[in-house]
N, C-alpha and C positions, 0 to 999 in steps of 0.2 A: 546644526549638524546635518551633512547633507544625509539622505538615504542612499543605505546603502544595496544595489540590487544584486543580492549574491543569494542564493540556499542558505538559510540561518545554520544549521546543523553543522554545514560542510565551513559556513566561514568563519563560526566561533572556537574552531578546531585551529590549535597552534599549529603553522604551516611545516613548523620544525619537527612536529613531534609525528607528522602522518606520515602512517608506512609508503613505502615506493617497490614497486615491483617491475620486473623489466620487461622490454617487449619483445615478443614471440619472433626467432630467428631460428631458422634453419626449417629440418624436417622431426616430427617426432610420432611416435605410437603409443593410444591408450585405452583406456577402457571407453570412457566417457567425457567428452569437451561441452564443457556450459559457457553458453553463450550470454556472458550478461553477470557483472558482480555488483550488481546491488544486492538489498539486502535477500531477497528468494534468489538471487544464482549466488549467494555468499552460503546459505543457507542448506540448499543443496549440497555444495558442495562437501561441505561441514557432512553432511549425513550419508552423503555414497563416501566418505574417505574414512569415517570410523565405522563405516562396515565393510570396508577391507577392496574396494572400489581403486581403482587407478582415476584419479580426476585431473583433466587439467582446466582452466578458470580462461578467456580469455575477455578481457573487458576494452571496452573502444576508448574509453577514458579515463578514471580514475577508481580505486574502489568505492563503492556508495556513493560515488559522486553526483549520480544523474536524478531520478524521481524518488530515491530514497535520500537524499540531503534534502529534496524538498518537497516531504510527506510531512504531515502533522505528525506520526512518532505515538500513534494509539494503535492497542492493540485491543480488536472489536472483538466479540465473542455473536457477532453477526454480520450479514453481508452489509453493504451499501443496497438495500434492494427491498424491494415487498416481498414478505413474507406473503401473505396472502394472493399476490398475482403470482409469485410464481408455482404457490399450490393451484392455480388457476391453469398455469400453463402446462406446467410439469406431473400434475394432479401431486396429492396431499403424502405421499408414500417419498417422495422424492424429494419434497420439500423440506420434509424434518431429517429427511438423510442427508441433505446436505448444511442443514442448520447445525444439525447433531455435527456433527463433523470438524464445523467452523469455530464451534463452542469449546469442544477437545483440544483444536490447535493453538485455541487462545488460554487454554491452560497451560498447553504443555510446553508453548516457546518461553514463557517464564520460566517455567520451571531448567528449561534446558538454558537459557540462559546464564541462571543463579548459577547451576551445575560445573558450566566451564569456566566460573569466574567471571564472566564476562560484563565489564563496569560500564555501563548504560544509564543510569538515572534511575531503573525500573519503580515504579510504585504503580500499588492498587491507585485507578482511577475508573470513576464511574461514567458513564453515556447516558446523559438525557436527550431523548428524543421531542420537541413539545411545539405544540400545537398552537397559534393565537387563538385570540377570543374570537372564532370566527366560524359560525355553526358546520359550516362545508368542511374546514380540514379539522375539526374536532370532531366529525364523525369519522371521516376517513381514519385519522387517528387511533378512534375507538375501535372500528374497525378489523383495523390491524394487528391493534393488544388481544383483540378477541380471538382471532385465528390463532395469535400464536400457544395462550391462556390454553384455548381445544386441543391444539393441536400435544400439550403438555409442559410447553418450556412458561417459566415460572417470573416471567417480564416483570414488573412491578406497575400497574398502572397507578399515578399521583393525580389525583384530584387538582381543579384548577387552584384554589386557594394554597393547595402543599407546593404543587411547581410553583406558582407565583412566587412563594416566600423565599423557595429553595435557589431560583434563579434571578430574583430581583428582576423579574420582568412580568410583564401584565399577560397571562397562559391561562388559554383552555384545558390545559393539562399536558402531562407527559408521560413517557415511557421511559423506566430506568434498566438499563442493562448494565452488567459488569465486566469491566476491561482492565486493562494498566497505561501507562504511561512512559516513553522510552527515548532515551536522543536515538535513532533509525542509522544515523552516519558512525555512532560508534559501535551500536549491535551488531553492525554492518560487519567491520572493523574486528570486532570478538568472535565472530563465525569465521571469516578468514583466518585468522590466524589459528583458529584453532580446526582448520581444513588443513592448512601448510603443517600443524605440527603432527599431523597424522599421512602427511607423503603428500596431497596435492600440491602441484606447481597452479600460481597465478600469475596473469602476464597482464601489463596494460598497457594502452594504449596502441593498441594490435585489434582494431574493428575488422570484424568477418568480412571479406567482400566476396567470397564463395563457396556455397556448400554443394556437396555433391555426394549423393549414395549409391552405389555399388548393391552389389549382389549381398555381399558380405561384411560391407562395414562401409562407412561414410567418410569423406575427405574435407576436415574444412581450411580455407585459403586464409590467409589474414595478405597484407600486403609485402612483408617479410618473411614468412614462413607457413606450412602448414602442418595440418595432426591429422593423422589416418584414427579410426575411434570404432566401437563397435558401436556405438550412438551419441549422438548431439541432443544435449536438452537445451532448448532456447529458452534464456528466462531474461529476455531484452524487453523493453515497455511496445518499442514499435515491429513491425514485422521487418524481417530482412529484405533485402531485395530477390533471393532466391523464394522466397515465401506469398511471395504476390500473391497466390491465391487463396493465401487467407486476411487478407485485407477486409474483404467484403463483410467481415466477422467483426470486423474495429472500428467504431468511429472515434478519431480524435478529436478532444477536447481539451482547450489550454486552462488550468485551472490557477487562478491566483492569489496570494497568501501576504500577509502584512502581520509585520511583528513592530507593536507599540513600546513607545521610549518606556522608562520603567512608571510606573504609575502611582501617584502619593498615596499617602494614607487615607486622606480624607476622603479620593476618588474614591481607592477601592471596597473603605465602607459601604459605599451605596451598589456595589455589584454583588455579582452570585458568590457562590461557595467556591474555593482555589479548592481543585483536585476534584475537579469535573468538570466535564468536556460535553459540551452542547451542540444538540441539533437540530436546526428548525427544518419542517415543511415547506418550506419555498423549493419552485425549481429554477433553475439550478438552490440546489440546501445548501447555506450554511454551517462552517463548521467552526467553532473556538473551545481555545483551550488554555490554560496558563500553564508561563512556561516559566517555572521558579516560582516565587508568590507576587511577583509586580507586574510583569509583564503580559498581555494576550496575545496570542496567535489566533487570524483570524483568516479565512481563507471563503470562497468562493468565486463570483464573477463569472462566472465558464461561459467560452464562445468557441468557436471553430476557430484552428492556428491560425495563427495572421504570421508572414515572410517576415522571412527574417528581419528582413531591412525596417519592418514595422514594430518588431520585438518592443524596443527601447520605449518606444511613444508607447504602446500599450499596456505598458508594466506603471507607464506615470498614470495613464489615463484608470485602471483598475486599481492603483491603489488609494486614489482619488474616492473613486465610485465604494472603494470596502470601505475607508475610514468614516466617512460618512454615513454608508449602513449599520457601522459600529454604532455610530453616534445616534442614529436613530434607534437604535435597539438598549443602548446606554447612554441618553444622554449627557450624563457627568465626566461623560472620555471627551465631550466637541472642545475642543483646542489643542488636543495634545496630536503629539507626531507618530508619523510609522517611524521606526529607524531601519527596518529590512522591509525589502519586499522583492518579490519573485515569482516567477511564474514555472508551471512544470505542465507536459502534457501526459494528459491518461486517456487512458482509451475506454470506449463502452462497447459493453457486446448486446443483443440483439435482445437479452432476456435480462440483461444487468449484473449478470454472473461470470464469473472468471471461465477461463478455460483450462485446463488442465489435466496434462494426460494424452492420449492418442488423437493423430487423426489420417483418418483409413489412406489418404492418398500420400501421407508419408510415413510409410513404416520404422525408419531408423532416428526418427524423431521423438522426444518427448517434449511435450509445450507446458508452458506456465505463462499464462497471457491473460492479459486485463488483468494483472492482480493490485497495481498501487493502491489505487482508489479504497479496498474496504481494508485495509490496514493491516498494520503488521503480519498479524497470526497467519494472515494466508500465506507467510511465503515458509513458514514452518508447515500447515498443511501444505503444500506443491511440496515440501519436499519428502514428505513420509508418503505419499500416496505417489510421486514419482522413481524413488529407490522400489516400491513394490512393485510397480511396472517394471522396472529396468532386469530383475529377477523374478521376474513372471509370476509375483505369489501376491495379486492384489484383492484387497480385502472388498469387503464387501460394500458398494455404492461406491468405489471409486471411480466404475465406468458412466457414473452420472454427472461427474467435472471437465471428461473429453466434450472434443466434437460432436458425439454422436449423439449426444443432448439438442443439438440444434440440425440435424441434417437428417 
């Protein structure tokens, strides 16, 4: 069976059954235009229109179609980041407010989830972080349970013999954190619609090609039509082209992901525990997780985008390079096949932290950037801490997710 190179999320959705929304024609007026429906501009949306918000959604492609069809579908109750460098950078005050924070959103998108009905897959699923037997990233390791340990949050450090058993792989130890588990393309999917059945209009296939702000409210262009707004929240992966100047804030990274034919019995005996998602210390980290009880998803590879025209060969060429590092990590998977694989790009920022929230040289702006990469719950946080910005009553440490963190 050949492989297939499509976002698993987005392709195992019956093409008959996904919603369709039309594209942006004419002129119109509203509160609020988010630029970007994945799953944080689905998510926003959902939360300015049940607080009585005028939203309108415009997306360049399809809903959830773009780096939320090909996200791994975990929701972290931490960032993708060191805890301990960025009390280094930030100092220690800033770092458990933004921990804190990250930990709240990865409650409360479940929760809000469950709330609106919304049928996603959800289950508790757990994050091992772990270490090889290899005295340098086993102290770094320890390290970092230590900071967090002082700092108050309640990590789980596993001795190497408890990881070892836990993950059927040979571990200096690990870090257990608690999360869930999600399809990301139909969460997507349950926030939109339950945006639209509280007044937002979503339009797709209608990509921004220009924003412009005024004194008093901002104009964005699609190539059809445009929306006059009292503000634009971008919640796109890349910056726009009216945004250039916050480029220098992004570095893009292509990251790439392989999903294994279903897996026998006998293999999966010899592997870890299904309903928990693993992560190693390499850089670029590794990340796997089962999807159902036979299958892995496993993702890494990360290099700077390669043109288009190169796409195709480098999706053969990395998924090559992952199943193999599978295979080295489990050896009882060398023969079997990917049946998906794909690539999505995410961006890094300078301290490894999303952005989120104001920045001083564009006033009628709110940003939600760099978020795919640390999983779900950020885009439920970007949206509670950007509805507070948008009615000026933000709480307290949310001006530690803007710009002004790095400038």
């Amino acid at each position: 069976m050949p492989i297939r190179h499509h976002r698993y999320w987005l392709d195992r959705f019956n093409k008959s059954r996904r919603p369709t929304f039309p594209r942006l024609r004419g002129s119109f007026e509203t509160s609020v235009v988010v630029v970007g429906g994945g799953l944080t501009g689905c998510a926003c949306a959902s939360s300015f229109a049940a607080a009585g918000v005028k939203v309108i959604v415009l997306e360049a492609q399809a809903i959830g179609a773009g780096a939320t069809a090909g996200g791994l579908g975990i929701v972290r109750e931490e960032f993708d980041a060191s805890f301990q460098d960025t009390a280094s950078a930030h100092g220690l005050r800033v770092a458990k407010s933004l921990w804190e924070a990250m930990r709240k959103a990865s409650l409360d998108l479940p929760a809000a989830l469950r709330r609106l009905g919304v049928k996603c897959n959800l289950a508790p699923e757990d994050l091992l972080t772990f270490a090889p037997r290899e005295q340098r990233t086993i102290r770094l390791l320890e390290r970092e349970q230590q900071a967090r340990r002082d700092a108050g949050f309640d990590h789980r450090w596993l001795k190497a013999a408890a990881a070892s058993r836990e993950i059927a792989v040979e571990s200096g130890g690990a870090v257990r954190t608690s999360g869930w588990s999600l399809d990301p393309y139909r969460a997507s999917l349950g926030l939109a619609a339950a945006a639209t059945a509280r007044g937002a209009a979503i339009y797709e296939k209608s990509p921004v090609t220009r924003i412009r702000a005024g004194r008093k409210q901002v104009e964005i262009a699609t190539a059809s039509g445009t929306v006059r707004a009292d503000a634009v929240l971008v919640a796109t992966a890349a910056p726009l082209a009216d945004l250039r100047a916050l480029r220098r804030h992004l570095e893009p990274l292509d990251r790439y992901a392989v999903l294994t034919e279903p897996l026998p019995a006998a293999v999966r005996r010899q592997l870890g525990r299904p309903g928990t998602t693993l992560r190693d210390v390499a850089a670029p980290p590794h990340m796997l997780r089962w999807v159902g009880e036979d299958r892995i998803l496993f993702s890494g590879a990360d290099q700077p985008p390669v043109p288009d025209r190169a796409r195709e060969r480098a999706i053969v060429q990395r998924t090559g390079q992952l199943m193999y590092e599978l295979s080295v990590l489990y050896p009882a998977i060398s023969g079997l096949q990917a049946q998906w694989a794909w690539d999505v790009t995410q961006y890094h920022t300078v301290d490894s932290l999303p952005f989120v929230g104001l920045h001083r040289n564009f006033p009628r702006h709110l940003f939600a950037m760099g978020a795919s990469r640390h999983g779900a719950g950020l885009a439920w946080l970007a949206a509670r801490i950007l509805l507070r910005r948008y009615r000026d009553e933000p709480a307290k440490g949310d001006d530690l997710f803007g710009f002004s963190r790095v400038l």
